[in-house]
C-alpha positions as CSV (number, residue, x, y, z in Angstrom):
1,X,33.7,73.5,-148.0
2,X,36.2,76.8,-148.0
3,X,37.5,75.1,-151.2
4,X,35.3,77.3,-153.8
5,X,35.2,74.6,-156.5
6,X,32.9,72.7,-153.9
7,X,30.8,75.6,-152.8
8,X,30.0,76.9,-156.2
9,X,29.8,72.8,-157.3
10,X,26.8,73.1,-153.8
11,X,25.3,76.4,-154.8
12,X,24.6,74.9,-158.6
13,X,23.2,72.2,-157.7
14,X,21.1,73.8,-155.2
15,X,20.2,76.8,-157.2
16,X,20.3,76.2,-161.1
17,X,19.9,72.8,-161.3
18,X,23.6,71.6,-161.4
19,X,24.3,74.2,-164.6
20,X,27.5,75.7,-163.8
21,X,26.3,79.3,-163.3
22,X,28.0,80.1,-160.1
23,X,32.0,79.7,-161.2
24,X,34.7,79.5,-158.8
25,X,36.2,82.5,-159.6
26,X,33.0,84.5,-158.5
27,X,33.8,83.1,-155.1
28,X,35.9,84.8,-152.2
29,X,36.7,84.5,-149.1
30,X,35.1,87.3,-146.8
31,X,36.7,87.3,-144.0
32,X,36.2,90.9,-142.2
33,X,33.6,89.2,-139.5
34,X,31.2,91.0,-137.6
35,X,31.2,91.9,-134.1
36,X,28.4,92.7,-131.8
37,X,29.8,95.5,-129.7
38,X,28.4,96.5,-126.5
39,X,28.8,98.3,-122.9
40,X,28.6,96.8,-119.1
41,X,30.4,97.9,-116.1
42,X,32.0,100.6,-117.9
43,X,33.7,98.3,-119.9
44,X,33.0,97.4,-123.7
45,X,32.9,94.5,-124.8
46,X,33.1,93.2,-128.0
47,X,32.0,89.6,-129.9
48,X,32.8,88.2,-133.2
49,X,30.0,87.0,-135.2
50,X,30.7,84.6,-138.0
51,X,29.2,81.6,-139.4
52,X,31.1,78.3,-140.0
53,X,32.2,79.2,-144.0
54,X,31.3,82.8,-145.0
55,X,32.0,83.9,-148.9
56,X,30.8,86.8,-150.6
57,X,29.7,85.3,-154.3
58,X,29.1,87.6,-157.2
59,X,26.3,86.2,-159.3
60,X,25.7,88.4,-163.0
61,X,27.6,91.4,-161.5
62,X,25.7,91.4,-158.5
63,X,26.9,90.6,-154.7
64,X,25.5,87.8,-152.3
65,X,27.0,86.5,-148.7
66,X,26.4,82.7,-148.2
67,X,26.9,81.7,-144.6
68,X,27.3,77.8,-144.3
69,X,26.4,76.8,-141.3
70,X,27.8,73.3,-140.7
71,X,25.8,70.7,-138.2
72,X,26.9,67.2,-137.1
73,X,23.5,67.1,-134.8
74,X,20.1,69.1,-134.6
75,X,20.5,72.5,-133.1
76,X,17.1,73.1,-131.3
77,X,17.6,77.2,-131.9
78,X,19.2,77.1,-134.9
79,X,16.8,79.7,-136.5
80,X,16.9,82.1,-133.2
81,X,20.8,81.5,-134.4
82,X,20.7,82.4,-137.8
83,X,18.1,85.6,-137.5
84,X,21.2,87.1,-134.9
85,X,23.8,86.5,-137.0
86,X,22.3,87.6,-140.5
87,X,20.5,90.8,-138.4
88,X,24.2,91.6,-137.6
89,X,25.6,91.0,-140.9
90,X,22.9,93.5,-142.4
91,X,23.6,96.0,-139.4
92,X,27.3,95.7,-139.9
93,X,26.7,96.9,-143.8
94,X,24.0,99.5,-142.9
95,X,27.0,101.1,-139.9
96,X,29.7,101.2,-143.1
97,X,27.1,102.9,-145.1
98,X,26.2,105.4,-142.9
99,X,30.0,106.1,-142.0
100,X,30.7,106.6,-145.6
101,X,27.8,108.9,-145.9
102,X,29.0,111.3,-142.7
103,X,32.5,110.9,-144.3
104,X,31.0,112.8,-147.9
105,X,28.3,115.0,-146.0
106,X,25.2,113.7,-149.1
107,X,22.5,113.3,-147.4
108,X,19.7,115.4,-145.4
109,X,16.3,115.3,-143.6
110,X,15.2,111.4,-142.9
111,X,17.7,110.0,-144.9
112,X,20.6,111.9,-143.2
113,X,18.7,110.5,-139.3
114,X,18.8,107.3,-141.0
115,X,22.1,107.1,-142.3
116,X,20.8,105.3,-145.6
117,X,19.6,106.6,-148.6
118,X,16.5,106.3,-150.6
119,X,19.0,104.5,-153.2
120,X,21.1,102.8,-151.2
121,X,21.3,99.2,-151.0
122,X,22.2,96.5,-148.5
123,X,23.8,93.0,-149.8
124,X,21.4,89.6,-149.6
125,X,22.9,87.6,-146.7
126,X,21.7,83.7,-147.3
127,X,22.2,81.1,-144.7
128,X,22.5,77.6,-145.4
129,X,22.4,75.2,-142.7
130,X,24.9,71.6,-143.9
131,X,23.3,68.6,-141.8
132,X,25.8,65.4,-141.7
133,X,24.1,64.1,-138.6
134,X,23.1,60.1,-139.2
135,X,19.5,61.1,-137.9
136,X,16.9,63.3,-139.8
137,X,16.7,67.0,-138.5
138,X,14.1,67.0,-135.7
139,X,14.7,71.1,-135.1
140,X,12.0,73.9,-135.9
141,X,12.3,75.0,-139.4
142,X,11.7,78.4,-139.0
143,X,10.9,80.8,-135.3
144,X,7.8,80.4,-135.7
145,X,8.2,76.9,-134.8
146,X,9.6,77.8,-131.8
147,X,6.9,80.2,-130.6
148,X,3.1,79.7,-129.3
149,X,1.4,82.1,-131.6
150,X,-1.9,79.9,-131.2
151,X,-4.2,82.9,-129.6
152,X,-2.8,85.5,-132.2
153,X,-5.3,86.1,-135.6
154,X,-3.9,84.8,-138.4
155,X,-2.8,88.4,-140.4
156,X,-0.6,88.9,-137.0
157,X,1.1,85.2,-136.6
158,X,2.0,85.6,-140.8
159,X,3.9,88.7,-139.4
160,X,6.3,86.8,-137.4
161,X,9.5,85.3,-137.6
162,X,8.2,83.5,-140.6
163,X,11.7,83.2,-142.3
164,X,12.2,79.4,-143.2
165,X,15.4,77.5,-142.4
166,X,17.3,76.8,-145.5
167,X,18.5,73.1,-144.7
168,X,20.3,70.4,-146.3
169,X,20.2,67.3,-145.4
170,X,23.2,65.5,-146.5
171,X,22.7,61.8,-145.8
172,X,18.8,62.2,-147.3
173,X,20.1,64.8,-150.1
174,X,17.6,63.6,-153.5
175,X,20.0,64.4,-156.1
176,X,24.1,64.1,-155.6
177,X,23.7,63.4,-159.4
178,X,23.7,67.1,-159.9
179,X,27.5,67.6,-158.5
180,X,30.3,67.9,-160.5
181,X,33.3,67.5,-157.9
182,X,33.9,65.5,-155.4
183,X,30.8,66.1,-153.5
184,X,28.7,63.8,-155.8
185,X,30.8,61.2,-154.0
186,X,30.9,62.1,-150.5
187,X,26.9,63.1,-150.1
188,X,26.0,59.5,-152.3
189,X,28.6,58.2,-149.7
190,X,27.1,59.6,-146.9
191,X,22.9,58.7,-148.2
192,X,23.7,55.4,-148.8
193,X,26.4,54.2,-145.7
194,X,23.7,52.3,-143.6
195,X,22.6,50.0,-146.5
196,X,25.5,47.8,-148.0
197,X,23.9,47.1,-151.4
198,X,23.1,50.6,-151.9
199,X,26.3,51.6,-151.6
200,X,27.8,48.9,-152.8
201,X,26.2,49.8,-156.4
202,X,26.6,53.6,-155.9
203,X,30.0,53.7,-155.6
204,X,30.5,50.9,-158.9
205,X,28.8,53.0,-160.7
206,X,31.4,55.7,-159.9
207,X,34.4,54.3,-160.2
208,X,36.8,56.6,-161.6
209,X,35.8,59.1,-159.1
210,X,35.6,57.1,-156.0
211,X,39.4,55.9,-157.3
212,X,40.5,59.7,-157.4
213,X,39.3,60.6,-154.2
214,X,41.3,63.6,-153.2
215,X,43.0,63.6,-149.3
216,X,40.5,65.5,-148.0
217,X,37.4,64.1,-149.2
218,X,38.6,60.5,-148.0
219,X,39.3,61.7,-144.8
220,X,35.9,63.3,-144.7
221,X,33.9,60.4,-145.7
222,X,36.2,58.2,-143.5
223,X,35.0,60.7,-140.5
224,X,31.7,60.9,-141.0
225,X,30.8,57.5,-142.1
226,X,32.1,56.3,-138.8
227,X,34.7,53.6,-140.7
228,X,38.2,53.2,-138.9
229,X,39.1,50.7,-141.3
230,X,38.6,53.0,-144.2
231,X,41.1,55.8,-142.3
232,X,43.5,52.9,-141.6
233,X,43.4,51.7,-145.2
234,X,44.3,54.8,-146.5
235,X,48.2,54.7,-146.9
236,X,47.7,51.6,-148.6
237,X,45.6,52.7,-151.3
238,X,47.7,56.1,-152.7
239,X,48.1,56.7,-155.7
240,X,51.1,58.2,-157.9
241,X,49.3,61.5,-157.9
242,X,48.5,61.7,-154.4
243,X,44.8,61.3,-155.1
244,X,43.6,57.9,-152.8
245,X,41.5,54.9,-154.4
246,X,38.2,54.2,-152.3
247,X,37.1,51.7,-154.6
248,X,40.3,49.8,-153.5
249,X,40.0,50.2,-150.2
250,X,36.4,49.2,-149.6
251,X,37.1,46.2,-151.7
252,X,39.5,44.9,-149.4
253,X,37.5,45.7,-146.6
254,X,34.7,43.1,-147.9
255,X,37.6,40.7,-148.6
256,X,39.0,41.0,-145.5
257,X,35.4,41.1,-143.7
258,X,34.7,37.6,-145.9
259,X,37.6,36.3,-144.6
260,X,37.1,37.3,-141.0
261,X,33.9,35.9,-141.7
262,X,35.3,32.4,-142.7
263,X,37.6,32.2,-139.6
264,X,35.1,32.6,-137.0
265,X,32.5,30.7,-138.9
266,X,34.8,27.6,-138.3
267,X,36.2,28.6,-135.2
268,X,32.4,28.0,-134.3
269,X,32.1,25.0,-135.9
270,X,34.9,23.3,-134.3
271,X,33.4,24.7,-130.8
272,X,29.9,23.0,-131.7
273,X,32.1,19.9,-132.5
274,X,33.7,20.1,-129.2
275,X,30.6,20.4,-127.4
276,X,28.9,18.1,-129.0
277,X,31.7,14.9,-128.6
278,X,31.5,16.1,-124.7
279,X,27.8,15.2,-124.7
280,X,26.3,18.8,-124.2
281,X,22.8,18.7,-125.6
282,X,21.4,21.2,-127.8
283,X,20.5,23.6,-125.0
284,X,23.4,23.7,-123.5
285,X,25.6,24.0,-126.8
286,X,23.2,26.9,-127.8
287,X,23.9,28.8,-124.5
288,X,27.8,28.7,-124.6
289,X,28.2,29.5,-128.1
290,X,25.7,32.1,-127.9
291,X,23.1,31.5,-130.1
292,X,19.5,30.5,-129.9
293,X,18.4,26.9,-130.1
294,X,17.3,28.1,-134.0
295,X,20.2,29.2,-135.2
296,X,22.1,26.4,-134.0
297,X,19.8,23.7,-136.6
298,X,20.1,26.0,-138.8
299,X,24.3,26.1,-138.6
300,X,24.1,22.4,-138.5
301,X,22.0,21.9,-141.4
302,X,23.7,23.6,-143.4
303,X,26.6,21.1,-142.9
304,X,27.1,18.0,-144.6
C-alpha cells in the first residue's frame, strides 16, 4: 500500500466513486513522524507515533494526511488508538505553528497565549483502518462504543467521543469493480477465497489481470489467502516481463487437486476391495476406511 498508484487507486474508489481524482503524483511519502515527548525520573523520554502507511495527499491544491492503518485481526481499542495518534498528529502541526509564529514575533493578546492565529489552519488528518482478517470486525466502531454513557442525557452522550471508525473490510468490500490496479484483483481475491465457484468465475472474468499479477500482489494474495501451493507455484508461472500468471497457477492447482483426487479415490477403492474379499462386513469396512456406513453404499453404488 506505500506504492501510490494503489493508494490513490483506494482513495478513488472510496471517495469519488472510482473517478481518477486523487492522481499518484498528488501523493508523498510523509515521513517526519510524530513523537510524544515527555518527563519521568528526571529523564525525557520520547516516543514515535506513526501509523502503518502515512502520506500527505494534495487534493485541488489543498493538503490531507491519510493514515492507513493495516489489521490482520480486530483490535478491541482501535478507536482509543486512532483518537491518540490523530490528537498527536494535530498537536505536532499546532507546536510548528506556534514555533514559526515566536520565530516572526506576529501575533498578540489570545492569539499570541495560543500560539495560533485567528487565520491559521491545521491540516485534516484521516484514518483508515485496512481489515484482511478472514472474520468480520467484531470491534467498537467508534469510543463511544467503548464507554457506558447509559445514565448521561442524551445532548451530553452526543458530545462524546462520537468520531466513527473509518473501516474497510477487505474480504466483504461491495465494489472491487471500482479499482483500476491491481487491487481489483487482490480485494475480489480475498471476498471470494472461501467459496470455490465464486472465485472460480471472478478470477475468469479477469483474466488478463490475474495473468499480470505483479510480484508483490501474488505474494500478497498468496499470504493472505492462506495457499502454500499458490507461493510454491510461483517460479513456475513467470512470465518474460517478470509479471506472474495466477490464472496459470490456480489452474494447475485444480488439475493437480483432480488428480490427487483420482489417486486416492482408487487407492480407496482397492482398500474396500481388499476388505471386502477378507470377509469384513459393512461395519467393519466402514470403520477402517473411515467413513460412515452411508457413504460407503453410496461409493459402492456408484461403481459398476
Amino acid at each position: 500500500m506505500k506504492d501510490s498508484r494503489r493508494f490513490a487507486d483506494l482513495l478513488n474508489a472510496e471517495w469519488y466513486h472510482g473517478k481518477s481524482v486523487v492522481l499518484p503524483e498528488n501523493i508523498h511519502e510523509k515521513t517526519d513522524g510524530t513523537f510524544r515527548i515527555h518527563k519521568a525520573s528526571d529523564k525525557i523520554h520520547t516516543a514515535k507515533i506513526a501509523g502503518d502507511v502515512v502520506k500527505e495527499i494534495t487534493v485541488k491544491g489543498k493538503p490531507l494526511w491519510v493514515i492507513l492503518e493495516i489489521q490482520s485481526d480486530t483490535h478491541f481499542t482501535m478507536p482509543v488508538r486512532i483518537f491518540n495518534e490523530e490528537g498527536m498528529q494535530y498537536q505536532e502541526q499546532w507546536r510548528r505553528i506556534r514555533k514559526q509564529h515566536r520565530e516572526k514575533r506576529d501575533l498578540k493578546g489570545a492569539e499570541y497565549v495560543s500560539g495560533f492565529g485567528k487565520s491559521d489552519r491545521l491540516i485534516p488528518v484521516v484514518t483508515i483502518v485496512l481489515h484482511l482478517g478472514s472474520d468480520p470486525w467484531m470491534g467498537p466502531s467508534c469510543l463511544q462504543e467503548m464507554m457506558d454513557l447509559s445514565h448521561y442525557p442524551e445532548h451530553v452522550r452526543k458530545g462524546i467521543g462520537g468520531a466513527p471508525l473509518y473501516l474497510i473490510d477487505v474480504r466483504r468490500y461491495p465494489h472491487p469493480e471500482l479499482f483500476q490496479t491491481d487491487l481489483g484483483c487482490v480485494f475480489g481475491f480475498l471476498k471470494y477465497s472461501g467459496e470455490k465457484d465464486k472465485l472460480r468465475n471472478f478470477i475468469d472474468s479477469h483474466p488478463k489481470e490475474f495473468s499480470h499479477l505483479p510480484e508483490d500482489a501474488y505474494d500478497f494474495i498468496s499470504v493472505m489467502a492462506g495457499d502454500r501451493e499458490l507461493a510454491e507455484m510461483k517460479a513456475k508461472n513467470k512470465n518474460a516481463k517478470g509479471d506472474y500468471n495466477m490464472c496459470q497457477a490456480i489452474r494447475d492447482m485444480i488439475q493437480e487437486g483432480y488428480q490427487n483426487g483420482q489417486r486416492s479415490g482408487i487407492h480407496l477403492m482397492k482398500q474396500i476391495y481388499r476388505l471386502q474379499t477378507s470377509g469384513k462386513d459393512r461395519r467393519e469396512i466402514a470403520r477402517i476406511c473411515g467413513l460412515s456406513e452411508r457413504q460407503l453404499d453410496d461409493i459402492l453404488k456408484e461403481e459398476p
